[in-house]
C-alpha positions, 0 to 999 in steps of 0.5 A: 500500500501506498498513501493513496491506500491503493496497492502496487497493481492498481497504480500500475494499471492506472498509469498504463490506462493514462499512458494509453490515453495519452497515445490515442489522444496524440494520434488523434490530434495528429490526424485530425491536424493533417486532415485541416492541412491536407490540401497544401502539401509542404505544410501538411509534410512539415506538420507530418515530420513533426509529429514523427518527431515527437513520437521518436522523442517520446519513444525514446523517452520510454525506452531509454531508462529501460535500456540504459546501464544509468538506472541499472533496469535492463538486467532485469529483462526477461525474454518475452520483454517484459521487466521482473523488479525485484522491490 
């Protein structure tokens, strides 16, 4: 428990269900962005390479502390991907 007196898997279901929001509410915006350009091409590949590039950064924003050596998390990669933390 934690001082919102919910346990481990709760908060993790929740932050997963916010991070999945998260996703869909961006690609959402993204679509409908390119649709109100959709008829000037260099802006709408301008505006397309932009939202390439913040979903690299936000990529890498997820995957860089599970990879790096700077917070010691990869070892504990197990084969089907998923991480096993001892607490």
């Amino acid at each position: 428990m934690n001082e919102t007196g919910q346990d481990q898997n709760t908060i993790e279901a929740e932050v997963l269900q916010e991070v999945e929001s998260s996703r869909e509410r961006f690609e959402s915006a993204a679509g409908d962005l390119i649709k109100i350009i959709q008829e000037d091409s260099q802006v709408r590949n301008g505006v397309e390479r932009i939202i390439e590039c913040c979903m690299t950064m936000t990529t890498g924003y997820i995957e860089w502390p599970l990879q790096s050596d700077r917070y010691g998390v990869k070892k504990y990669v197990q084969e089907d991907g998923s991480f096993l933390i001892p607490l």
